[in-house]
TIKOLVO-231583 format. One record per residue (C-alpha): residue number from 1; x, y negated, z; residue in one letter. Coordinates in steps of 0.1 Angstrom, whole numbers, plus 5000, padded with zeros to 4 digits. Layout:
<baros>
{seq=NUM | x=X | y=Y | z=Z | type=A}
...
</baros>
This chain:
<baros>
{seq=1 | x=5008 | y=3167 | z=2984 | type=X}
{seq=2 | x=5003 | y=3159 | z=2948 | type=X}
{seq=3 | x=5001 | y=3122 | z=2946 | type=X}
{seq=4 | x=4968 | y=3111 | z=2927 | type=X}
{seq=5 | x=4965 | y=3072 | z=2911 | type=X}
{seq=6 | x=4940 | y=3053 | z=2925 | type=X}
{seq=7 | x=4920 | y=3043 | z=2894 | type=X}
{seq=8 | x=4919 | y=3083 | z=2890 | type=X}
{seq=9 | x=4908 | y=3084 | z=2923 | type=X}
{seq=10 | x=4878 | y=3063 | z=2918 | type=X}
{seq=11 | x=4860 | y=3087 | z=2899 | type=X}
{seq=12 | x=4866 | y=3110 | z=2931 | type=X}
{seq=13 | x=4857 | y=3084 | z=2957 | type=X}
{seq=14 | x=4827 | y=3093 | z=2985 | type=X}
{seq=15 | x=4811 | y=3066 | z=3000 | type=X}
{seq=16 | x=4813 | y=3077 | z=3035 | type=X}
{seq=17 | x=4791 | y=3052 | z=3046 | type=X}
{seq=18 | x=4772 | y=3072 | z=3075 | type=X}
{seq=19 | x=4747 | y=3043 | z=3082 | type=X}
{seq=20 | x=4746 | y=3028 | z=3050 | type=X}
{seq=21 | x=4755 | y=3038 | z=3013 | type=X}
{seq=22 | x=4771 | y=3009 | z=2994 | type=X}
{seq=23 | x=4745 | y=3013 | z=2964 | type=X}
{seq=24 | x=4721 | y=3001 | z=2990 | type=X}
{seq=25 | x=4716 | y=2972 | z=3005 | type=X}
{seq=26 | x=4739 | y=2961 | z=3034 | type=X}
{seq=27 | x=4734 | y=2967 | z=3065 | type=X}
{seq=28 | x=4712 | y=2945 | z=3087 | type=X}
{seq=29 | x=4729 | y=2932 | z=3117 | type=X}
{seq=30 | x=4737 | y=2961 | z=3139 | type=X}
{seq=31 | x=4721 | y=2957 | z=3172 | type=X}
{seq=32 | x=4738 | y=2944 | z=3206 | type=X}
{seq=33 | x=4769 | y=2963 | z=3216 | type=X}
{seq=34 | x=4762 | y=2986 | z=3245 | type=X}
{seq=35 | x=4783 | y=2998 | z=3275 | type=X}
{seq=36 | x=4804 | y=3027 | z=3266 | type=X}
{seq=37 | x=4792 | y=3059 | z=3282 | type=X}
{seq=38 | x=4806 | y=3064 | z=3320 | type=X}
{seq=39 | x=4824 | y=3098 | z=3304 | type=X}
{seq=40 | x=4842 | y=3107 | z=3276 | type=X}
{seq=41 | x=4827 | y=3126 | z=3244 | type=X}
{seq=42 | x=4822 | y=3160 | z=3248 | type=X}
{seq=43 | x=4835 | y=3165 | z=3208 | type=X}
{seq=44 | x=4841 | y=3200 | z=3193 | type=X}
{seq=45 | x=4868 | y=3192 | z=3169 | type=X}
{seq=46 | x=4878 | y=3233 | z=3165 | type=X}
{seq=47 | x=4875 | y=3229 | z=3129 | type=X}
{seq=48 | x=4852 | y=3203 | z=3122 | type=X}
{seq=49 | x=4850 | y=3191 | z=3084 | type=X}
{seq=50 | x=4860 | y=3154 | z=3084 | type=X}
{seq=51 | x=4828 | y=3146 | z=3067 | type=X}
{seq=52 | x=4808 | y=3157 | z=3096 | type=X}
{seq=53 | x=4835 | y=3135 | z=3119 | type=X}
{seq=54 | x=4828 | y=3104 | z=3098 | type=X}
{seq=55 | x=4792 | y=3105 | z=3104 | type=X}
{seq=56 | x=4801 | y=3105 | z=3144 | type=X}
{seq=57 | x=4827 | y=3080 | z=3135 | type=X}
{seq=58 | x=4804 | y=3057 | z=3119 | type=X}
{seq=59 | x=4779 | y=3058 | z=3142 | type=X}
{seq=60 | x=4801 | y=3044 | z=3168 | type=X}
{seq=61 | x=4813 | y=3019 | z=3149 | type=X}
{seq=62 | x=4795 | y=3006 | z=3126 | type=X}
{seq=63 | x=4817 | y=3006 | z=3094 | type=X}
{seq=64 | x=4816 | y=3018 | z=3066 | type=X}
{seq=65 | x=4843 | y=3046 | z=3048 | type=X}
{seq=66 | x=4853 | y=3046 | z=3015 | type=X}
{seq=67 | x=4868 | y=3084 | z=3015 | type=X}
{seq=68 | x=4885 | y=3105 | z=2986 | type=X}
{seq=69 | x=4861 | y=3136 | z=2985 | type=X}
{seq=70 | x=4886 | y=3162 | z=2988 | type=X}
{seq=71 | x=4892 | y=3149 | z=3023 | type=X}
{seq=72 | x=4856 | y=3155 | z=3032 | type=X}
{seq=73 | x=4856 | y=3190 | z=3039 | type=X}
{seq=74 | x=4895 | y=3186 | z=3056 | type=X}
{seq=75 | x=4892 | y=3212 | z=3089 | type=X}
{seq=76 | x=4899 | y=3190 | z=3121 | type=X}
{seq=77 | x=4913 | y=3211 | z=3149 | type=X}
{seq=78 | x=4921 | y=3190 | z=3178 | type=X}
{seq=79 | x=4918 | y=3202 | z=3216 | type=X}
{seq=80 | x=4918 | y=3175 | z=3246 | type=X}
{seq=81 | x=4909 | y=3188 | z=3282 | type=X}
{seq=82 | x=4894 | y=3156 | z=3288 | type=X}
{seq=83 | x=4871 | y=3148 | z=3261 | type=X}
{seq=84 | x=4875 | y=3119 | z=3234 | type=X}
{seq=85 | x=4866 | y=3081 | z=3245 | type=X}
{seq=86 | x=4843 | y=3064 | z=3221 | type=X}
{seq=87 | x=4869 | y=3039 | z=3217 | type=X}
{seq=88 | x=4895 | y=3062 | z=3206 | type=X}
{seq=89 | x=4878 | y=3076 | z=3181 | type=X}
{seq=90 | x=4889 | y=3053 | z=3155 | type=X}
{seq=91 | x=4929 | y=3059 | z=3165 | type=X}
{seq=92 | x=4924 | y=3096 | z=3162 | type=X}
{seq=93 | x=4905 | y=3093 | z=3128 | type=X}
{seq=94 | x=4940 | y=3072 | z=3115 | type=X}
{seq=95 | x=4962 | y=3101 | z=3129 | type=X}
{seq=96 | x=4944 | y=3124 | z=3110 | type=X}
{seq=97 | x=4950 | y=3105 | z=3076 | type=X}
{seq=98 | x=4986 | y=3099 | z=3084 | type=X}
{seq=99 | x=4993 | y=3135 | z=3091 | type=X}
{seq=100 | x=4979 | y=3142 | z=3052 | type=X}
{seq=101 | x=4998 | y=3110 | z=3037 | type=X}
{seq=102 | x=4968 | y=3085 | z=3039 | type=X}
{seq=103 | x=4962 | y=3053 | z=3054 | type=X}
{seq=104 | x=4934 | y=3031 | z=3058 | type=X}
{seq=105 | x=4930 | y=2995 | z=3052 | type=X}
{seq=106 | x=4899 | y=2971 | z=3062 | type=X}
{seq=107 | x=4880 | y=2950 | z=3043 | type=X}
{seq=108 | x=4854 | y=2930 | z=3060 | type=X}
{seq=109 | x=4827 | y=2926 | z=3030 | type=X}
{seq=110 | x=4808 | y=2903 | z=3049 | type=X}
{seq=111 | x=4800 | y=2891 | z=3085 | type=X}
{seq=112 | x=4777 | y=2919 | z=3090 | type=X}
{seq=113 | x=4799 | y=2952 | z=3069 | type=X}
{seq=114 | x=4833 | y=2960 | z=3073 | type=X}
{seq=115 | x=4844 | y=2988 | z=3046 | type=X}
{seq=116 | x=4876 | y=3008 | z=3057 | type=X}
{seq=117 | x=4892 | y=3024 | z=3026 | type=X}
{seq=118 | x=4914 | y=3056 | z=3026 | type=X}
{seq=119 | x=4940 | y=3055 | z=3001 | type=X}
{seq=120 | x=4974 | y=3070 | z=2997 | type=X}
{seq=121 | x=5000 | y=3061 | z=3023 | type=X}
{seq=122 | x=5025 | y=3053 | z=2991 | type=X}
{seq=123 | x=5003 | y=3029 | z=2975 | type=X}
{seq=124 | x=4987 | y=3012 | z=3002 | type=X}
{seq=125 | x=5006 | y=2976 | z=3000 | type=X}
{seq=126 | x=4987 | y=2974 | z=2970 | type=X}
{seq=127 | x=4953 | y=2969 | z=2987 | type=X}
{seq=128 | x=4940 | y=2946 | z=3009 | type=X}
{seq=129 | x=4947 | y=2943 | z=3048 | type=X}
{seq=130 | x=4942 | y=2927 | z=3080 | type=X}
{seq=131 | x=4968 | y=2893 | z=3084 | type=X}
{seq=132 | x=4979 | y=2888 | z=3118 | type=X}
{seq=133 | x=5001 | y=2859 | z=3131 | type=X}
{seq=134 | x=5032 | y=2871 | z=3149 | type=X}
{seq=135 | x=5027 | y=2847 | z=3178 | type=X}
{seq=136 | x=4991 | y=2858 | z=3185 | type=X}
{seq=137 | x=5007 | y=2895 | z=3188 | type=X}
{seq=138 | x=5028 | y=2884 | z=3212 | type=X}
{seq=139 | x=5008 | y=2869 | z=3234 | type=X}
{seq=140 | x=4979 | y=2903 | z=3239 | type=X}
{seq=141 | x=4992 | y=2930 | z=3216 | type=X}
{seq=142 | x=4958 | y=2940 | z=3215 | type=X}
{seq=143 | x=4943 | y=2923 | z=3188 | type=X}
{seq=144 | x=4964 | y=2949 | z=3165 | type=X}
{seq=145 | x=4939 | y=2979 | z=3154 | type=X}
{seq=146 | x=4946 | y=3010 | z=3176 | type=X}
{seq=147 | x=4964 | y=3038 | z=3156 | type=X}
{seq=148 | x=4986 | y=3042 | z=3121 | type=X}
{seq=149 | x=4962 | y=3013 | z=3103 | type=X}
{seq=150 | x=4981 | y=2990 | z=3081 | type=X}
{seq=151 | x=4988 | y=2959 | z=3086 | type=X}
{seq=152 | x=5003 | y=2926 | z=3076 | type=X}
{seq=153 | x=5019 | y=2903 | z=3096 | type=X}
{seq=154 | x=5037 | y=2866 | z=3096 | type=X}
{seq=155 | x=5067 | y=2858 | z=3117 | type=X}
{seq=156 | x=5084 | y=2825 | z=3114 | type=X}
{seq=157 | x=5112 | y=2825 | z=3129 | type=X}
{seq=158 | x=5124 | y=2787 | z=3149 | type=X}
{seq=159 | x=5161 | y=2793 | z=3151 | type=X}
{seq=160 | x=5180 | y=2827 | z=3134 | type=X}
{seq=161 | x=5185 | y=2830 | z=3095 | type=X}
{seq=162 | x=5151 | y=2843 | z=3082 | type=X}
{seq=163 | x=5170 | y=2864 | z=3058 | type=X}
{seq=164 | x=5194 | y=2880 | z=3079 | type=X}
{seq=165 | x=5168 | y=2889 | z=3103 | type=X}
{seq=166 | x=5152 | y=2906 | z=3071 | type=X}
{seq=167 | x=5179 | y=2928 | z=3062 | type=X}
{seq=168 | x=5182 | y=2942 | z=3099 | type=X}
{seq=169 | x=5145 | y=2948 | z=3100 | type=X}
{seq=170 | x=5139 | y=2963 | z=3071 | type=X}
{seq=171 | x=5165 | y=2997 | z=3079 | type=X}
{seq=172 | x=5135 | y=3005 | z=3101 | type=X}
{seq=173 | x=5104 | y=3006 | z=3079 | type=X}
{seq=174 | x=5098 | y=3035 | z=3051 | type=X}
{seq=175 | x=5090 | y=3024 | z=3020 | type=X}
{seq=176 | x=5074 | y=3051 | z=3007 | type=X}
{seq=177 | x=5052 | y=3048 | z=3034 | type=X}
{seq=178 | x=5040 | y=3014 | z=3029 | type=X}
{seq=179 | x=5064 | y=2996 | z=3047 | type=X}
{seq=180 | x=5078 | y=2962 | z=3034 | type=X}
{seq=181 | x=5099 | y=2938 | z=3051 | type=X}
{seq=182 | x=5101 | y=2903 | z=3029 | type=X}
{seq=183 | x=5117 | y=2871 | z=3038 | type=X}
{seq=184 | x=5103 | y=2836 | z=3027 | type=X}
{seq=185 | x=5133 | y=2811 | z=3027 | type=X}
{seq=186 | x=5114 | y=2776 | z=3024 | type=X}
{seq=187 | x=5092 | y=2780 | z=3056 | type=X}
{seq=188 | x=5117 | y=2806 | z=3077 | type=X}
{seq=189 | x=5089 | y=2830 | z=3074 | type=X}
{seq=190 | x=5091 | y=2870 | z=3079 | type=X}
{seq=191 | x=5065 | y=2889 | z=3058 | type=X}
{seq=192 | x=5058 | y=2922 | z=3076 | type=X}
{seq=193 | x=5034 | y=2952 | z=3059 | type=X}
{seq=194 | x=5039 | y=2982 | z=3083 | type=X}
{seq=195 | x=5014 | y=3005 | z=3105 | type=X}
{seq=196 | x=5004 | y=2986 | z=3138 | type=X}
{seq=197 | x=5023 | y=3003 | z=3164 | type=X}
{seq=198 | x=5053 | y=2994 | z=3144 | type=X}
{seq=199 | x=5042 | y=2966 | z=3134 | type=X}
{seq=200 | x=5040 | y=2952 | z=3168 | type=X}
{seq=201 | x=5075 | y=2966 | z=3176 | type=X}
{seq=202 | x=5094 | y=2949 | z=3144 | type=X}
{seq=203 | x=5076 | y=2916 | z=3158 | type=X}
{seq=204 | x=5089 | y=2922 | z=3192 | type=X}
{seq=205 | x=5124 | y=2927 | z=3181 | type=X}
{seq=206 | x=5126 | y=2900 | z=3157 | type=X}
{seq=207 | x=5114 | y=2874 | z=3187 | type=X}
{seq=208 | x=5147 | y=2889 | z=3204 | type=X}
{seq=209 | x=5169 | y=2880 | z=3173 | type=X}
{seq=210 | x=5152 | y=2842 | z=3170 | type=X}
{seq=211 | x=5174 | y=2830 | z=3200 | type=X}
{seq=212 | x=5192 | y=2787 | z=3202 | type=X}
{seq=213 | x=5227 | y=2797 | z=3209 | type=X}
{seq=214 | x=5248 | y=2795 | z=3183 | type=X}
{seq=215 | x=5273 | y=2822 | z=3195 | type=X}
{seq=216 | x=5243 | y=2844 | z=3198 | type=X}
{seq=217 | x=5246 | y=2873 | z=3179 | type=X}
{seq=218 | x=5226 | y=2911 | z=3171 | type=X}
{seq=219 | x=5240 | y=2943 | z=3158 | type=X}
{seq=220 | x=5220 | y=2977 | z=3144 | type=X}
{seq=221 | x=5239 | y=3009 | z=3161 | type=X}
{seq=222 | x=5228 | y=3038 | z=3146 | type=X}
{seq=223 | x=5226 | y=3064 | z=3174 | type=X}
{seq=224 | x=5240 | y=3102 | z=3163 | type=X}
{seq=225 | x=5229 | y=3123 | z=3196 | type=X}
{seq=226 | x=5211 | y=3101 | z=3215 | type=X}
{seq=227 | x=5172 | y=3096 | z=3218 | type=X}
{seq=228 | x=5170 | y=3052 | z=3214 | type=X}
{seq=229 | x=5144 | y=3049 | z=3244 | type=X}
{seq=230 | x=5172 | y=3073 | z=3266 | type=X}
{seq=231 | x=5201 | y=3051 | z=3251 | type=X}
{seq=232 | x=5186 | y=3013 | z=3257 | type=X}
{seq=233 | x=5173 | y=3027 | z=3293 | type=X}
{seq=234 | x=5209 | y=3036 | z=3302 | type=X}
{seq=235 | x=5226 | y=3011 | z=3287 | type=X}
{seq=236 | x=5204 | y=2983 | z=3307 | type=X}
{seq=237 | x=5218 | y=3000 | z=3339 | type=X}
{seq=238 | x=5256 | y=3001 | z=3327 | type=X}
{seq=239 | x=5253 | y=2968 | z=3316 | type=X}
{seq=240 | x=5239 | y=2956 | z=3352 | type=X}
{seq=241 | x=5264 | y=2975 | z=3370 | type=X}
{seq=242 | x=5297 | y=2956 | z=3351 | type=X}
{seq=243 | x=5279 | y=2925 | z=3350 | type=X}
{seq=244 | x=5270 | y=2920 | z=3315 | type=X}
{seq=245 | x=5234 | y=2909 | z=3318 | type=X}
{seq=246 | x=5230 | y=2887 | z=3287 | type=X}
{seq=247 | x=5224 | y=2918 | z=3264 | type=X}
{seq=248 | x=5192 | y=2925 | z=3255 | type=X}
{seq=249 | x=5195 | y=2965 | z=3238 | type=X}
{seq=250 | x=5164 | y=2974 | z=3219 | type=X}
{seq=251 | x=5149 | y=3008 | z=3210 | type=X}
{seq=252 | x=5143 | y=3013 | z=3171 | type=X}
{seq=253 | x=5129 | y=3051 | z=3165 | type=X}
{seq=254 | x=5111 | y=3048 | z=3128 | type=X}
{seq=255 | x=5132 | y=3064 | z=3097 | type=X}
{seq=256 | x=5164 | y=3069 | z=3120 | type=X}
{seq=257 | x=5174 | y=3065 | z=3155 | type=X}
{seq=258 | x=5188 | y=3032 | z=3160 | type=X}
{seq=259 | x=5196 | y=3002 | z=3189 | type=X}
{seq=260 | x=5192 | y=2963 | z=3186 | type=X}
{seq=261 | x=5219 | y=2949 | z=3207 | type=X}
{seq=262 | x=5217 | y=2915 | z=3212 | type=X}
{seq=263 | x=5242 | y=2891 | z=3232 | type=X}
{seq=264 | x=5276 | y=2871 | z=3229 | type=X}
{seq=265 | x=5306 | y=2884 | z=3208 | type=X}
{seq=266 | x=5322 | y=2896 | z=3240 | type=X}
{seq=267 | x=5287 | y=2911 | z=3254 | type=X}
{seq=268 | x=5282 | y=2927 | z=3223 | type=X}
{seq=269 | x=5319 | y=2943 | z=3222 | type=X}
{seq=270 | x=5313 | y=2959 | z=3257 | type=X}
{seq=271 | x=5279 | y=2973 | z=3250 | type=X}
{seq=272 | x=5295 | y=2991 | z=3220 | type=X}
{seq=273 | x=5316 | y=3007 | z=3242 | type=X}
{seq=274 | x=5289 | y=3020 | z=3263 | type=X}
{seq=275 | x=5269 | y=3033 | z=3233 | type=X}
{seq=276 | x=5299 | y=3056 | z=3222 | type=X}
{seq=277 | x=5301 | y=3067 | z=3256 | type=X}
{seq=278 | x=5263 | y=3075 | z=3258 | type=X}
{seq=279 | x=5259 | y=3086 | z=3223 | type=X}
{seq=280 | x=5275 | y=3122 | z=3225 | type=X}
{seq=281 | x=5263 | y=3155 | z=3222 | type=X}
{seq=282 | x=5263 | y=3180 | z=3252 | type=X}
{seq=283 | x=5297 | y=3197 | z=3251 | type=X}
{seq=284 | x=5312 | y=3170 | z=3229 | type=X}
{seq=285 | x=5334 | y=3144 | z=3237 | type=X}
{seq=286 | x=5327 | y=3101 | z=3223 | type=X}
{seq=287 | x=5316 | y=3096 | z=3190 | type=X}
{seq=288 | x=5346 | y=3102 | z=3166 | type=X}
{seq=289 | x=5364 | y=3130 | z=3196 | type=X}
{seq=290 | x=5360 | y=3163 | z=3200 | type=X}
{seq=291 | x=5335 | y=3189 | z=3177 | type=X}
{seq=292 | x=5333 | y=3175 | z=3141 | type=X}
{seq=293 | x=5297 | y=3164 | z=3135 | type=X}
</baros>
């Protein structure tokens, strides 16, 4: 796709505002939320333009889009036995953008208009987007935006080298994508700027790393033939079965197929051994043995 600057883009912008046009006034409070219907959507998506999506879209939910025009008439073809839930909507209008290299970000103009803006996935740090605290993640996950919307997160960290825990993180985001991993040394603080979903799993991994015990340690093990959700799965069961149960392995899958491990010194050496003996390719002996790779 050819990338486009975004003051260019300006002059190409559509105010997608199915409800309300930004030249005009704002909209007046919406009125009260209603139940969902009992059933899902009955929504023929063999096709449809993504203008004629938005104005579904922001009917539902009351915000407003900011949308480069030559998305507009973008063909949706999406097929789902079941229908599409008003609520997931929203989720499947940020898959759509991120299969064409675009991301949203959300702006809430004022108490009564929130303005989502679609703007290239490379150059979307440079825009505003919703701050989340790490610990408020933690607790209900589900204060995060559903689907690939970008967000920005603070992490700070009680016990574990804000730095260090920096450099491991950031072998999992994708720059070009967005993605930004930034450590601030005076308050211990991680600064995160990644999609939600992963997001929420950099926070998750990093309150694993943030552990008391000063022979505590964590290693990245970059996986060659092994899916990470298969390899931390079956690792957990090894482990159990020789005792070792203060290892905590953790799944990474984002720009390459990694595992967290973290544990003791002697924890970590065994679980190493496990990996290589997981991490082979059907017909091939451990890592390092057998077929060259």
């Amino acid at each position: 796709m050819r990338a486009m600057g975004y003051g260019a883009a300006l002059t190409a912008l559509a105010a997608v505002a199915i409800g309300a046009v930004l030249a005009q006034e704002p909209l007046p409070p919406g009125p009260a939320p209603q139940a969902e219907p009992a059933g899902p959507l009955s929504l023929d998506l063999d096709g449809m333009p993504l203008g004629d999506f938005l104005k579904r879209l922001s009917a539902e939910t009351r915000k407003v889009f900011l949308v480069p025009d030559r998305l507009l008439e973008l063909k949706i073809y999406a097929k789902s036995p079941r229908g599409v839930a008003p609520k997931d909507l929203y989720a499947l209008f940020l898959s759509i953008l991120d299969l064409q290299g675009f991301a949203a970000t959300t702006v809430r103009a004022s108490p009564d208009l929130e303005v989502v803006k679609v703007v290239e996935s490379g150059a979307v740090r440079r825009h505003p987007t919703r701050i989340f605290d790490a610990e408020e993640i933690l607790r209900d996950p589900s204060v995060l935006p559903r689907g690939e919307e970008m967000v920005t997160v603070t992490c700070r960290l009680r016990h574990a080298n804000v730095r260090e825990v920096a450099e491991a993180l950031s072998a999992f985001v994708d720059p070009n994508q967005g993605g930004q991993v930034g450590a601030i040394e005076s308050t211990n603080t991680l600064l995160l700027a990644d999609f939600a979903p992963n997001a929420e799993r950099l926070v998750r991994v990093a309150s694993r790393m943030d552990l008391p015990h000063p022979e505590t340690e964590w290693e990245v093990v970059p996986l060659a033939a092994i899916a990470p959700d298969a390899a931390a799965a079956e690792l957990r069961k090894r482990l159990l079965a020789v005792g070792r149960t203060r290892v905590a392995a953790i799944p990474i899958a984002t720009t390459g197929n990694s595992i967290v491990l973290v544990g003791r010194r002697d924890d970590l050496a065994a679980a190493r051994g496990l990996v290589r003996e997981l991490d082979v390719r059907p017909g091939a002996g451990p890592r390092g043995e057998g077929r060259p790779r």
